[in-house]
C-alpha positions as CSV (number, residue, x, y, z in Angstrom):
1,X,115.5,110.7,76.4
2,X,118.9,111.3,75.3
3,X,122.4,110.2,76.8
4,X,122.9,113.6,78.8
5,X,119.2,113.2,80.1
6,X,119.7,110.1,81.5
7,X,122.6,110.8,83.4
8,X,120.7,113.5,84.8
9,X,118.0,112.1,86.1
10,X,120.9,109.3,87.1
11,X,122.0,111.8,89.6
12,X,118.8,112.8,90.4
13,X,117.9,109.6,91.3
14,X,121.2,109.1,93.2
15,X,121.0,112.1,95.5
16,X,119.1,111.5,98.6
17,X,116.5,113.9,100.4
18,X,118.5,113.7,103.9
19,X,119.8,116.6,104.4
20,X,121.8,117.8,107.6
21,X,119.3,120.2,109.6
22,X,120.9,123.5,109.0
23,X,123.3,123.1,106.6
24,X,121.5,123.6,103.2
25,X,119.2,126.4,103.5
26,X,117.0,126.3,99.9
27,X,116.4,129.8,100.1
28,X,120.3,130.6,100.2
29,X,120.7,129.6,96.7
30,X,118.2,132.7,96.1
31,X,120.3,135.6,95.4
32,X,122.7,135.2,98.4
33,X,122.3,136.1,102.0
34,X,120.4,138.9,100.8
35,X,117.9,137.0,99.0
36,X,117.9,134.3,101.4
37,X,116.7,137.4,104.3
38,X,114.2,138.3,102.0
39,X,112.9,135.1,101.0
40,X,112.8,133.7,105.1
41,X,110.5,137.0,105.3
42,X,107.5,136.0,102.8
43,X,108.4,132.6,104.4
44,X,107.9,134.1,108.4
45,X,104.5,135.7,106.7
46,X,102.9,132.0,105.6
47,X,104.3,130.5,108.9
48,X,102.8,133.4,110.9
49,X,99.0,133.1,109.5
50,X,99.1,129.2,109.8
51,X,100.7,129.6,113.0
52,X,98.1,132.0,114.7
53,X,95.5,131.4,112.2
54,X,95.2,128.0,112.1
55,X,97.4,126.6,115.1
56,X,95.3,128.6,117.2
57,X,91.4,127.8,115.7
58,X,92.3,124.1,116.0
59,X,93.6,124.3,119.2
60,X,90.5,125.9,120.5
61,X,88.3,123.9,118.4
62,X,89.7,120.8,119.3
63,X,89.7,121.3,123.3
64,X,86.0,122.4,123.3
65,X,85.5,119.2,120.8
66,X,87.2,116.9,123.9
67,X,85.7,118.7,126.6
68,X,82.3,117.8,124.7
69,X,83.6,114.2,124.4
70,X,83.6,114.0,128.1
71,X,80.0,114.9,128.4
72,X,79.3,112.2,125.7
73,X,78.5,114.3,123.0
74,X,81.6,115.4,120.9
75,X,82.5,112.0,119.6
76,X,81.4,112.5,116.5
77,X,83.4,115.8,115.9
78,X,86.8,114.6,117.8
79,X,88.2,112.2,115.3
80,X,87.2,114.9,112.4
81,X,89.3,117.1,114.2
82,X,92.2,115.1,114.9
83,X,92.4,114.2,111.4
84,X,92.6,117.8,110.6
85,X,95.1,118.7,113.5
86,X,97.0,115.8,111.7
87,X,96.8,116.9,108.7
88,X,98.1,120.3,109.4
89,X,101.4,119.0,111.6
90,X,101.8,117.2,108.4
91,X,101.6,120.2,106.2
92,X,104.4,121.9,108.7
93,X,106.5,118.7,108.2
94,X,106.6,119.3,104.5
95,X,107.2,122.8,104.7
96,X,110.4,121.5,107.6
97,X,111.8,119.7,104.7
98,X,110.7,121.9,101.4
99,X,111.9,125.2,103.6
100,X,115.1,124.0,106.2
101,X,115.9,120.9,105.0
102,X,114.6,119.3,108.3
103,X,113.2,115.8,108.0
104,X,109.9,115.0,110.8
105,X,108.9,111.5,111.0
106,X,105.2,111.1,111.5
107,X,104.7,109.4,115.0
108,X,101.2,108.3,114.7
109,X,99.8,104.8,115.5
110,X,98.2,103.1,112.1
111,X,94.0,103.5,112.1
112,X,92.0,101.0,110.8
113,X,89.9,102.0,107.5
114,X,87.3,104.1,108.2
115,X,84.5,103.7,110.3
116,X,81.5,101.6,109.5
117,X,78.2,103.3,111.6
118,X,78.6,104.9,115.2
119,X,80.5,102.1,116.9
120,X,83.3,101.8,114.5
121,X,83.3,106.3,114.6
122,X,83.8,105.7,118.1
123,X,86.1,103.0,118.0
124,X,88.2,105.5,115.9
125,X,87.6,108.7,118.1
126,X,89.1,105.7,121.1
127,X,92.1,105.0,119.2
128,X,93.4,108.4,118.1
129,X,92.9,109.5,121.8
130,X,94.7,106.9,123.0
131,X,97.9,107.9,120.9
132,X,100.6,109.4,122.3
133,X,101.2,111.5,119.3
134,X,97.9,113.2,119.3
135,X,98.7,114.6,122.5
136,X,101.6,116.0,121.6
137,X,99.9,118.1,118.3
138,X,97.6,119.5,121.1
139,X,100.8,120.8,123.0
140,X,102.6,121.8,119.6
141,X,99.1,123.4,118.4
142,X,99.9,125.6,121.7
143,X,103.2,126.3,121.7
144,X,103.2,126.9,117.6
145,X,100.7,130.0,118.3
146,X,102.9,131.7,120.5
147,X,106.3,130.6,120.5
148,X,106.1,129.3,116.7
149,X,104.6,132.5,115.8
150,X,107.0,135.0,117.2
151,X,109.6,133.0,115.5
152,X,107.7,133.3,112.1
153,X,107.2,136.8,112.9
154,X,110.8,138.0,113.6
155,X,112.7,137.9,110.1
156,X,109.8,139.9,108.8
157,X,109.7,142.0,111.6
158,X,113.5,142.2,111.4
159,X,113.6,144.1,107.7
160,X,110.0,145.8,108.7
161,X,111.6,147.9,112.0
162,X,114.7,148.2,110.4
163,X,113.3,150.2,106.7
164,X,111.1,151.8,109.1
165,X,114.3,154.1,110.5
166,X,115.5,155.1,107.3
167,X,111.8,155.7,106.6
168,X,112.2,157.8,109.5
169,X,115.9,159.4,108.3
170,X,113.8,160.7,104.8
171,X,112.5,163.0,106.4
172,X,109.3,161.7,108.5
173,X,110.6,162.4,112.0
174,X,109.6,166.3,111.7
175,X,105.9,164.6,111.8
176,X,106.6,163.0,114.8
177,X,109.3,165.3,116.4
178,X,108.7,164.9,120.3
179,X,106.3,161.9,120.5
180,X,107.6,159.3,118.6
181,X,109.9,156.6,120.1
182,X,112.3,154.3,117.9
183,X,113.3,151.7,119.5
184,X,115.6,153.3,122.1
185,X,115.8,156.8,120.4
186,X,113.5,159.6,121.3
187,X,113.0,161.8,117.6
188,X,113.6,165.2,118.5
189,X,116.4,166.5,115.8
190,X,117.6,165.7,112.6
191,X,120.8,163.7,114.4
192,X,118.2,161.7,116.4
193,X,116.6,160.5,112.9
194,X,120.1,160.0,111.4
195,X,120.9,157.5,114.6
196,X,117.4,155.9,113.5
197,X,119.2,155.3,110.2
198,X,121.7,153.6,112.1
199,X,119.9,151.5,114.0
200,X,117.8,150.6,110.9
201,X,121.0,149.4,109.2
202,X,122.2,147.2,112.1
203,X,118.5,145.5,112.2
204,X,118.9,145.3,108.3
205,X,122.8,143.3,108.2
206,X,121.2,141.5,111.5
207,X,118.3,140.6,109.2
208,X,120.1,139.4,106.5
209,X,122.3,136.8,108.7
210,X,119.7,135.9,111.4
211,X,116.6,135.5,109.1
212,X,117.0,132.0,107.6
213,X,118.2,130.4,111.2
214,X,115.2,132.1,112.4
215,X,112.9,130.1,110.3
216,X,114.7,127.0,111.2
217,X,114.6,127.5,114.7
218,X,110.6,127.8,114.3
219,X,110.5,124.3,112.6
220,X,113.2,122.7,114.8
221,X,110.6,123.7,117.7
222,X,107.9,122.2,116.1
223,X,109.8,119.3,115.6
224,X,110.7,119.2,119.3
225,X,106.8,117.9,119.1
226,X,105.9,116.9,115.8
227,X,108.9,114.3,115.9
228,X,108.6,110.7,117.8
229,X,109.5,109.8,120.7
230,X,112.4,107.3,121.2
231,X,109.4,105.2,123.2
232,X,107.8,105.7,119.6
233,X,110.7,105.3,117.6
234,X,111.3,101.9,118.9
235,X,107.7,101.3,119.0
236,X,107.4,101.6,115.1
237,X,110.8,99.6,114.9
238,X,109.4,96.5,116.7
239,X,106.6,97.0,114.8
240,X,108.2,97.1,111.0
241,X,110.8,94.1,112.3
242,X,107.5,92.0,113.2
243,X,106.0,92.4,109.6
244,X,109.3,92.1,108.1
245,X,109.9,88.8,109.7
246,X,106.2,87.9,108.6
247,X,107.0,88.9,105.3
248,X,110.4,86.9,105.2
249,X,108.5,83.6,106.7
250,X,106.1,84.1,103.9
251,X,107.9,84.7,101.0
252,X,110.1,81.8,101.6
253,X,107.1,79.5,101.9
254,X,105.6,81.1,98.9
255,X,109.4,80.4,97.1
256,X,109.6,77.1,98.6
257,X,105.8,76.0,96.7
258,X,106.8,77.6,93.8
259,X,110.0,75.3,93.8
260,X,108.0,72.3,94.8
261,X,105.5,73.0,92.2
262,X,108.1,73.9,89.5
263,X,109.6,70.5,90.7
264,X,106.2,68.3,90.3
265,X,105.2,69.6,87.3
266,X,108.4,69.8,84.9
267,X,111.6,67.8,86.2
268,X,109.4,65.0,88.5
269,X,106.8,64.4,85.8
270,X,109.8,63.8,82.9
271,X,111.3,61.2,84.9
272,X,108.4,59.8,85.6
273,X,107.5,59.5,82.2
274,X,111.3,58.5,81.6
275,X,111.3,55.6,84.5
276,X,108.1,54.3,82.9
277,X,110.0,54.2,79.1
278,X,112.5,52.5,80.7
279,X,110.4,49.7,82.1
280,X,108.9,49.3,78.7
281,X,112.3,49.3,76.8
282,X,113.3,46.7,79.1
283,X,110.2,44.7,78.0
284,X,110.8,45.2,74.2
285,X,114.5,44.9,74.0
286,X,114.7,41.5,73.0
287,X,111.1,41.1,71.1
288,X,110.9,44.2,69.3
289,X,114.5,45.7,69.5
290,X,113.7,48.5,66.8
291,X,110.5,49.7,68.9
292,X,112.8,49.8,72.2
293,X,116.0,52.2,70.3
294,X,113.1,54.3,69.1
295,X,111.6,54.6,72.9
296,X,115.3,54.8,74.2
297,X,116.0,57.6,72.5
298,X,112.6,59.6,73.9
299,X,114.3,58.7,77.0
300,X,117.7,60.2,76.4
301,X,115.6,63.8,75.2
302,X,113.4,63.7,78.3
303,X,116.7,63.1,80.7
304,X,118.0,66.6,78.8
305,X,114.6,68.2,78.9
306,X,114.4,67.3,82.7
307,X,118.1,68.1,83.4
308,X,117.3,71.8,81.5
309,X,114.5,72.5,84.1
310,X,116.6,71.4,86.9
311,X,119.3,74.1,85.9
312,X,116.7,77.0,85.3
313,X,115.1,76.1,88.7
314,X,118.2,76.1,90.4
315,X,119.3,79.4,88.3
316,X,116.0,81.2,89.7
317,X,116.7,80.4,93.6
318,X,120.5,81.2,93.3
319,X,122.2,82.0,89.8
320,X,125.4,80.2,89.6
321,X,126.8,83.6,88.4
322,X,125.8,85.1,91.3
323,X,127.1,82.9,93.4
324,X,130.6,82.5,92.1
325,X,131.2,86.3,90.8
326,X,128.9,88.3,92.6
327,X,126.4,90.6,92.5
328,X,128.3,93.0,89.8
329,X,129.1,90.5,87.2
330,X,125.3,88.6,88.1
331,X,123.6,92.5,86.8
332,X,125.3,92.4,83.9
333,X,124.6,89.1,82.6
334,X,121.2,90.5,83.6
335,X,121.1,93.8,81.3
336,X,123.2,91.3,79.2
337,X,119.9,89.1,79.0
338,X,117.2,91.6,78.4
339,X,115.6,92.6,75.9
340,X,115.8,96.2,75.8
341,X,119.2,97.9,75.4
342,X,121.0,98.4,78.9
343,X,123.4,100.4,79.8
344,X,125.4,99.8,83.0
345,X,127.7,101.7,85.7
346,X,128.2,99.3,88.1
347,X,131.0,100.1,90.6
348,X,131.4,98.2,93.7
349,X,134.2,97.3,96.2
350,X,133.9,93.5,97.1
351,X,131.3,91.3,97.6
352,X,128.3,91.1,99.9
353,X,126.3,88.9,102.4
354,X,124.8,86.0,100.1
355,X,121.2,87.4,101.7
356,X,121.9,90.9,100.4
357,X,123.0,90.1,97.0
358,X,120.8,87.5,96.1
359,X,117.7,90.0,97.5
360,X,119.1,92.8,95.1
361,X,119.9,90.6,92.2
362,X,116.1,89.7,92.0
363,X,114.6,93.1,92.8
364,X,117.0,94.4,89.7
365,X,115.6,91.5,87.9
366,X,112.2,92.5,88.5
367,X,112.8,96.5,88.2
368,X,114.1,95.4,84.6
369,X,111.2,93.1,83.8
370,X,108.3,95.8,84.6
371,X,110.9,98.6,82.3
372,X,110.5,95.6,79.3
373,X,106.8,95.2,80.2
374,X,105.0,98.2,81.3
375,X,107.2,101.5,80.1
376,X,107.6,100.5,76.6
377,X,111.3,101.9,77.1
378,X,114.0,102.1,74.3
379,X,116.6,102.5,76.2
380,X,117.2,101.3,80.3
381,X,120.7,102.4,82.5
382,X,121.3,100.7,85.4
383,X,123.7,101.9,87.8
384,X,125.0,100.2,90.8
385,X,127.4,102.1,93.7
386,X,128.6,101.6,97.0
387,X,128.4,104.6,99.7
388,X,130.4,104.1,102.9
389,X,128.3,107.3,104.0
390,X,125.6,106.5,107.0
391,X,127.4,103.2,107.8
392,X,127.2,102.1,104.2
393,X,124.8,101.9,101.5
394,X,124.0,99.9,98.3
395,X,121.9,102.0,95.7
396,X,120.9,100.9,92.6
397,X,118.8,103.3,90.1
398,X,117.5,101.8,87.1
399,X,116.5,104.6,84.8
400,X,114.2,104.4,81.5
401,X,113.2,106.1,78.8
402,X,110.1,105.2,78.7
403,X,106.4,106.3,79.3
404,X,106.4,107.0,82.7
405,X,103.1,107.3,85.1
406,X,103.4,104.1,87.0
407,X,102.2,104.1,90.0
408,X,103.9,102.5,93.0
409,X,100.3,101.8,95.3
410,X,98.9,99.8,91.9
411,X,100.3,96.5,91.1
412,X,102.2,94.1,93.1
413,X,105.9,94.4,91.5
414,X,106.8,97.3,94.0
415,X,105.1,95.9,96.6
416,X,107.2,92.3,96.1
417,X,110.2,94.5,95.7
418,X,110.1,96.4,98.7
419,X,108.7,92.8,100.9
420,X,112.5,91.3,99.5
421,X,113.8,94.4,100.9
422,X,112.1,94.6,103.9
423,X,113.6,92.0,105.8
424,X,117.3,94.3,104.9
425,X,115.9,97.7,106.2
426,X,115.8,98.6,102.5
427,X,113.7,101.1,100.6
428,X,112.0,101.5,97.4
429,X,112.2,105.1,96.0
430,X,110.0,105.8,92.4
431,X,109.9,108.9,90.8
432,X,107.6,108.1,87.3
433,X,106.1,111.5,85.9
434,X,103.6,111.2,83.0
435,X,106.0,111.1,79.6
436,X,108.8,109.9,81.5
437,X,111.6,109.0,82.6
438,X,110.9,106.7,85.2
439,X,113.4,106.2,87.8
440,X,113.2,103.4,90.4
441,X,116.3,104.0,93.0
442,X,116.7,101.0,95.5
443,X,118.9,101.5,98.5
444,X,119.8,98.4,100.8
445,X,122.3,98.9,104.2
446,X,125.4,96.8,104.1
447,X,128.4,96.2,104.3
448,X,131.1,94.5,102.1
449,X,132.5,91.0,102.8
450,X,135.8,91.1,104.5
451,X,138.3,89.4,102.4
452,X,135.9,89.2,99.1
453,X,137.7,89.6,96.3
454,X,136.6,92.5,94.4
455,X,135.4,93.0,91.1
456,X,137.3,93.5,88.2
């Protein structure tokens, strides 16, 4: 991947999928407001069959399922179902975001693997029933038939009605002279069907204004429903703060055996060893002084060996760099350190919380490490910005030119990553297509250290 490449998919990696509901209609970019008209048309057709089509089959399908719950004989179809109904408010929620730029949380309560025999199926069927959110896709399965569908049906309906008065102007009024009604004009004579032309072109300029708000007012109703609670919101919050917490408790006892370990088995054992060659030194100094300068100056290597491990422990729970020059000047003696070829942009306005840098050095350590590893990359850029947008944001990208495919759900690098995270509300963002380049983008809410100097 060339230099122009990478700073592409830099900026790719930089932009963020949160877009303001509204204000960035994708089909706009498609040949102007005319195209955009168009475009929400086909998009009012999809909407309209999975709307009526599908909205409406699982709506019925699922109510006859529950009523045969109740009578002890639908549990085995119910949870099927649900899934299904989930599913397909899933699919919408893609579309929200693919189509209107709309993002729709899931609400839904984690299940536990799947069922092992007809206890654990009903245990299943219990749990999804006792969710909030699946009672709320029932009502959206509802209220997306009708109401969703008449919104999905307007922008095409818009364009249809208004060719169909010119279609009328051409000349096919004299078929229907006398019995045909368009809209609010009666088609008798030729200025009748010219008025039909009129009306036509108002529906046609409404239509290519109206049509792409149209199509997200149908997904802003479904996410009237689709979307959590603020009972549900704060549900999942408690809920990601008590694993976060766990995951901060256990990390730091993992960190704290790892020290204790590293301790025991390299710095401890050399002065052991050391403390014991002293003893015998102080045995032989005076009967065989040539044998105790020999075993003094093991001594004097092991005291440097033990005060080398000392430094490099102390150097992986807090670099001295990072401590007195911050995270900025720690990631480049980082890249500085590696073995591939890094290029940095690292622009930031002060310093940070010692938590927050200290968890960002060592998830750019490890994003580094797995590049050198596992991409075979010639070439890594690391970038590192401040946003004061959403209350402030550190993102980091660390782009390579290597083989891509890596896979987030296998291995445990992410997963460590995104635990050292955690416990800062920050998120883990890959984006590794087969051939390359992979891009891991990590952002982290903060805020800079009043006073800190900046860096240079």
């Amino acid at each position: 991947m060339d230099v122009s490449g990478a700073a592409e998919a830099r900026e790719a990696a930089g932009r963020t999928d949160e877009r303001r509901p509204g204000a960035a209609l994708p089909g706009r970019r498609v040949g102007g407001p005319t195209g955009a008209a168009l475009l929400a048309a086909g998009r009012g057709l999809v909407l309209m069959a999975l709307s009526l089509g599908v909205s409406l089959a699982l709506f019925v399908m699922t109510l006859v399922s529950l009523v045969l719950t109740l009578l002890g004989i639908g549990a085995a179809s119910t949870p099927w179902l649900l899934h299904v109904v989930r599913v397909h408010a899933d699919q919408r929620r893609a579309l929200a975001r693919e189509w209107a730029g709309l993002d729709i949380a899931g609400p839904y309560r984690p299940l536990p693997p799947g069922p092992h025999g007809l206890a654990g199926h009903v245990e299943r069927c219990v749990l999804m029933l006792k969710d909030p959110a699946t009672w709320r896709d029932l009502c959206w399965l509802l209220t997306d038939a009708v109401a969703g569908f008449v919104l999905a049906l307007l922008p095409t309906a818009l364009i249809g009605y208004g060719l169909e008065g010119w279609v009328m102007f051409a000349g096919v009024w004299r078929a229907v002279a006398g019995d045909y009604w368009y809209g609010f004009v009666h088609l008798e004579t030729f200025g009748d069907a010219a008025l039909c032309a009129a009306l036509g072109s108002a529906l046609l300029v409404l239509a290519r204004y109206v049509n792409p708000h149209l199509v997200t007012a149908h997904f802003r109703l479904a996410g009237g429903l689709l979307a959590p609670t603020r009972g549900a919101r704060l549900s999942q919050r408690v809920e990601q703060l008590y694993e976060t917490r766990h995951d901060a408790v256990d990390t730091s006892a993992a960190e704290l055996r790892r020290i204790e370990r590293d301790l025991h088995d390299g710095a401890q054992a050399r002065l052991v060893a050391m403390g014991m060659s002293l003893g015998t030194i102080e045995a032989l100094v005076e009967q065989d002084p040539g044998k105790a300068k020999q075993l003094l100056g093991q001594a004097r290597t092991s005291s440097a060996e033990a005060l080398t491990e000392l430094r490099d422990l102390v150097r992986g729970i807090h670099p001295p760099v990072l401590a007195e020059r911050g995270l900025g000047d720690a990631a480049e003696a980082l890249a500085l350190r590696t073995q591939v070829p890094v290029e940095t942009d690292i622009e930031l306005p002060g310093r940070f919380a010692e938590p927050v840098e200290s968890a960002a050095y060592f998830a750019v350590s490890e994003v580094l490490t797995n590049a050198v590893k596992h991409a075979r990359a010639a070439r890594i850029w690391l970038d590192i910005h401040y946003s004061y947008e959403a209350g402030g944001m550190l993102r980091i990208s660390v782009t390579d030119d290597g083989q891509g495919g890596a896979d987030a759900s296998k291995g445990s690098g992410i997963a460590g990553i995104e635990r050292r995270l955690g416990p800062f509300d920050g998120i883990v963002a890959v984006s590794s297509p087969p051939g390359g380049p992979t891009m891991v983008t990590l952002e982290i809410p903060c805020r800079p250290v009043p006073g800190a100097r900046p860096r240079a």
